[in-house]
C-alpha positions as CSV (number, residue, x, y, z in Angstrom):
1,X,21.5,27.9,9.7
2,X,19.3,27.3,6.5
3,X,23.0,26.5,4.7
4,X,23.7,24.1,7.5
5,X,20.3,22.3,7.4
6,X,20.5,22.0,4.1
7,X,23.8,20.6,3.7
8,X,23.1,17.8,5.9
9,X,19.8,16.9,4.2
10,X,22.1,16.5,0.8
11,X,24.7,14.1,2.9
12,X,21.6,12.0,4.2
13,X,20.3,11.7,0.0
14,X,23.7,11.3,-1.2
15,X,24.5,8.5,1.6
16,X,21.3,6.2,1.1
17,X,21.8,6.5,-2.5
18,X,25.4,5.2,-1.9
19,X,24.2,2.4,0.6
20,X,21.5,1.5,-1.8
21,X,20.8,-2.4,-2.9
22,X,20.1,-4.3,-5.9
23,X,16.5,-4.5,-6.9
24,X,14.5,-7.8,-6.2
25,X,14.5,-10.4,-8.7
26,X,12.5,-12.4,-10.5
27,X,11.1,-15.7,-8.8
28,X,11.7,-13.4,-5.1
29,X,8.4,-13.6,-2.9
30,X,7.7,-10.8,-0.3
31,X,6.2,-10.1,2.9
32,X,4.6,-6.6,2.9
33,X,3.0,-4.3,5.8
34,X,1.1,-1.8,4.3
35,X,0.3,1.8,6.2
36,X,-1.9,4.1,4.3
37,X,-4.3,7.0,4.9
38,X,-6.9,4.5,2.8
39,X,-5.3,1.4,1.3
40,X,-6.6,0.0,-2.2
41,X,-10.1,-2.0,-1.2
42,X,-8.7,-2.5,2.5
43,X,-9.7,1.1,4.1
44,X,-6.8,0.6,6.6
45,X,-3.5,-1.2,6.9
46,X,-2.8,-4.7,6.1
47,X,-0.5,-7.0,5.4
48,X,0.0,-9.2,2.5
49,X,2.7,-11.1,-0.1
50,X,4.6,-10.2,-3.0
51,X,5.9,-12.0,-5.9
52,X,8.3,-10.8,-8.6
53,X,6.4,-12.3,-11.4
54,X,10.0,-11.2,-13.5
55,X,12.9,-8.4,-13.1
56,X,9.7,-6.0,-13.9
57,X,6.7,-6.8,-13.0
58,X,5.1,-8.2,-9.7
59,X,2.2,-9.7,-8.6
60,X,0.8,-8.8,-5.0
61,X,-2.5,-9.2,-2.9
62,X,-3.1,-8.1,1.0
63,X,-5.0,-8.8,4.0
64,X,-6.4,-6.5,6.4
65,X,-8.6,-6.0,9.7
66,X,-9.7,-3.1,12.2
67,X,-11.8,-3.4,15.2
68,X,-12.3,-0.6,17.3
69,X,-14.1,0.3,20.7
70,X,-17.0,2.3,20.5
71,X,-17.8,5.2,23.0
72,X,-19.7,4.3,26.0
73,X,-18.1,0.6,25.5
74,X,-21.4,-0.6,24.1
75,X,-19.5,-3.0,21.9
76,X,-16.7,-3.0,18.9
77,X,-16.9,-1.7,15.3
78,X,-14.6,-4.3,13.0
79,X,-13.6,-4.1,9.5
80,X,-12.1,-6.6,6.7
81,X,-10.7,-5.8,3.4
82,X,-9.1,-7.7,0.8
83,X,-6.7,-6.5,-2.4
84,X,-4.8,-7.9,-5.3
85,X,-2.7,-5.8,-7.7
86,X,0.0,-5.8,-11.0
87,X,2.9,-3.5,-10.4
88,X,5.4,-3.1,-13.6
89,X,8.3,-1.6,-12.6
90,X,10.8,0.5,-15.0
91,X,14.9,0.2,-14.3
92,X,15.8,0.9,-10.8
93,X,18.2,4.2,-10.7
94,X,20.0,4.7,-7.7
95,X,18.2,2.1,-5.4
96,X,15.0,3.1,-6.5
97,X,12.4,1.6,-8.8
98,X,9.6,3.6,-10.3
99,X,6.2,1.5,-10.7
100,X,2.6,1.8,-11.9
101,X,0.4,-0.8,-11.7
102,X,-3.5,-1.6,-11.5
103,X,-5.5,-3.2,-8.1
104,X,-8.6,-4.3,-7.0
105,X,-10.3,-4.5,-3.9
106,X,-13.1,-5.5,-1.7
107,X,-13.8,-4.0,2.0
108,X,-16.2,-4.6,4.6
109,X,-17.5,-3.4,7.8
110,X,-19.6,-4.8,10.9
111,X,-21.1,-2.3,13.5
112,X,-22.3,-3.3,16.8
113,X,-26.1,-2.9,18.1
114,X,-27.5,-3.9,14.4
115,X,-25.9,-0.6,12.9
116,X,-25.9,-0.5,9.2
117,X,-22.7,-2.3,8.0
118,X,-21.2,-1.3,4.6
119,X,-19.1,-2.3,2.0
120,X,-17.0,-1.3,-0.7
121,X,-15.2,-1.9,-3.8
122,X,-12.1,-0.3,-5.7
123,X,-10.6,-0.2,-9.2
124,X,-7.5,2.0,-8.9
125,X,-3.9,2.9,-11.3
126,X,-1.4,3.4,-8.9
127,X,2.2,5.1,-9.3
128,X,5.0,4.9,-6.9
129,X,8.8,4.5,-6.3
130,X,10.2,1.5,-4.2
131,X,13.9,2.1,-2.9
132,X,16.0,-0.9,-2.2
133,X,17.6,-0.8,1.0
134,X,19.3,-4.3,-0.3
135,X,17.9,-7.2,-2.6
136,X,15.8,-8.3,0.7
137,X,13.8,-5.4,1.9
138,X,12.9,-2.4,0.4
139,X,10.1,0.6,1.2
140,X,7.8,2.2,-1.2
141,X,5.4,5.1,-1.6
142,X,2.5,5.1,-4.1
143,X,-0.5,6.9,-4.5
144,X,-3.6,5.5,-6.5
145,X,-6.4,7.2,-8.5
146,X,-9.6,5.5,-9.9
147,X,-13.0,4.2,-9.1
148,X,-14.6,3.6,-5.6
149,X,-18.1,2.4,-4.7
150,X,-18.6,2.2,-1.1
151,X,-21.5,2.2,1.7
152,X,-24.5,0.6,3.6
153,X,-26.4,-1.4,0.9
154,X,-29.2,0.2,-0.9
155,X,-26.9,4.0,0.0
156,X,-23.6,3.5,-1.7
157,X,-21.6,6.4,-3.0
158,X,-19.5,6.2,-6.3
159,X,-16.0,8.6,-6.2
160,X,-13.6,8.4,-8.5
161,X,-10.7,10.4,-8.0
162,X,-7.0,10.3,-5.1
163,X,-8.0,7.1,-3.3
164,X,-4.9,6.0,-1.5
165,X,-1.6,7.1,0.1
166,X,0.0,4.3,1.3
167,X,3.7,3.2,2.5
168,X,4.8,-0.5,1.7
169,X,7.3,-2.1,3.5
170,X,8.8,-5.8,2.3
171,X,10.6,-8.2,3.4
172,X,11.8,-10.4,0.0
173,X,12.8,-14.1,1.0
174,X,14.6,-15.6,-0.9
C-alpha cells in the first residue's frame, strides 16, 4: 500500500512539473492574497500588489485587516497592518522560482472597552519558492527570519528569530 501511495505522489510531482508555466516577466504587476500563521508587519492575512521590477527581482507591498467578536459580545477587537518588501528571484527550474528578499512592516491593533491597543514593527530576510502554474498566476511559500518589536506602548517586546509562514497566491495582469 506504501508502494502504491507512493507512486501516485511521484505522478502528481512529475505532472505539475510537466504542466508548469513560464515565470512572470519584467514590467508584469500582480494581485496577491496572502495566508500566513503571522504575515511580515501585518499579524494576519492581507492582500496586496506585485510588480516584477525585472526578470529577477520584484517589488511588493500588502494590506491587511482583522476584526473579531469578543466573548460576551461586549464589542469587536480590529487590527491593521501594512508591508512592503524586495524579492530577487534566481532562474526558475521546473516552474519554480527560488527567492529571498528583505520586508518591512507596521501593525496595529484597537481593543474595545479602552483595552490597551498595541503595535508593532518588523524587519525580516525572507526565503521561499514561487511555482508557476502559467505566466499569470502562480503560488509561493516563504518563511521569514529577523527582527520584531511589538506591544502596548510603554510594554513592547523585542524577538528576533522565525517570524512568518505565509502562502502567496498572485494573479499577474498583464
Amino acid at each position: 500500500m506504501k508502494n502504491i501511495a507512493l507512486i501516485l505522489v511521484a505522478i502528481v510531482l512529475v505532472s505539475s512539473l510537466a504542466f508548469a508555466g513560464d515565470m512572470a516577466k519584467s514590467g508584469q504587476w500582480g494581485v496577491n492574497s496572502v495566508i500566513g500563521l503571522q504575515s511580515v508587519g501585518v499579524g494576519f492575512s492581507g492582500a496586496g500588489v506585485k510588480f516584477m521590477a525585472s526578470e529577477n527581482m520584484a517589488v511588493r507591498a500588502e494590506v491587511g485587516f482583522s476584526s473579531t467578536s469578543t466573548s460576551g459580545g461586549s464589542g469587536s477587537a480590529s487590527g491593521y497592518g501594512i508591508g512592503a518588501g524586495l524579492e530577487f528571484h534566481q532562474t526558475a527550474i521546473g516552474g519554480v522560482s527560488p527567492y529571498f528578499g528583505v520586508q518591512a512592516g507596521y501593525s496595529g491593533e484597537s481593543l474595545p472597552n479602552g483595552g490597551t491597543n498595541a503595535s508593532g514593527f518588523s524587519v525580516m530576510g525572507v526565503y521561499g519558492g514561487e511555482y508557476f502554474f502559467s505566466s499569470n498566476f502562480s503560488w509561493a511559500g516563504e518563511i521569514g527570519v529577523g527582527f520584531r518589536s511589538a506591544g502596548p506602548s510603554g510594554a513592547t517586546t523585542t524577538t528576533f528569530g522565525t517570524g512568518s509562514a505565509d502562502m502567496v497566491f498572485t494573479w499577474y495582469l498583464n
